[in-house]
N, C-alpha and C positions, 0 to 999 in steps of 0.2 A: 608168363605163368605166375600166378599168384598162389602165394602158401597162407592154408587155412589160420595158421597161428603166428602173424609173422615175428619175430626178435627185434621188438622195439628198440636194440641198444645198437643194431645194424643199421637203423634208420638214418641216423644220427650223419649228417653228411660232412658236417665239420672235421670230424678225428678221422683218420688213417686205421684201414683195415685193419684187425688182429693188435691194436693196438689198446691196451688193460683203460681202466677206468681209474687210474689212480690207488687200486688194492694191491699192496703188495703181495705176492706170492709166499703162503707160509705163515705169514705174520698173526700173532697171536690176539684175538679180537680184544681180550679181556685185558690185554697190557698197555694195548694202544688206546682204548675207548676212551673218548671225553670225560665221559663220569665214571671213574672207576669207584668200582668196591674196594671201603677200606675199613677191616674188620674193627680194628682196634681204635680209630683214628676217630670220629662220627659224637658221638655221648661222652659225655660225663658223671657219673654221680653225684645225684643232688649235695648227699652227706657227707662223702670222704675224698672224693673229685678223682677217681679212681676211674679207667678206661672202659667202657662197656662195648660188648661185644653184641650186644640185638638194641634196637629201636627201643629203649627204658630209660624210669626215670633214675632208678636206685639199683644200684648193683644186689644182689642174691644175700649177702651179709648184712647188709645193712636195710632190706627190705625182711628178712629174718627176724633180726632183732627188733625192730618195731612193730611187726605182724601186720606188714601193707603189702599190699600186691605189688613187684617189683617194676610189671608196663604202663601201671595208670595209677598208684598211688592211695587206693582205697585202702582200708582199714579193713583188714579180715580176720583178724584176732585181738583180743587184749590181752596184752602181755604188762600188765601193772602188777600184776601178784606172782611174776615168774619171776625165778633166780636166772639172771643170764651172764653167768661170769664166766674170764679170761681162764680162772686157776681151775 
């Protein structure tokens, strides 16, 4: 008797029945995976070498103070005639 959908992984005549594919039971995909996500770890800023936390060139402060878009670097303001002080 043949079944309409059979379980390609039963086919497999080398491994021993009920026996796993190497997955451990439980285990956490996101800890084990080849490439993990690492929030802090990935960028830099261009201007103060400070840790980015999304796919950019300049962190949020220093794309701020210049008036450039923080993911691509364009110029969307002129801040030549602003006061941008610490105090």
């Amino acid at each position: 008797m043949q079944v309409a959908c059979p379980e390609k992984w039963r086919d497999n005549k080398t491994e021993k029945q009920g026996e796993s594919s190497g997955r451990k039971v439980g285990e956490n995909k996101l800890l084990t995976a080849a490439k993990r996500y690492q929030p802090y770890g990935q960028k830099k800023c261009k201007t103060c070498k400070q840790n980015l936390h999304q796919d950019a060139l300049f962190c949020q402060g220093c794309a701020y103070v210049k008036g450039i878009c923080s993911m691509c670097g364009k110029q969307l303001l002129d801040v030549s005639k602003y006061k941008q002080t610490n105090v």
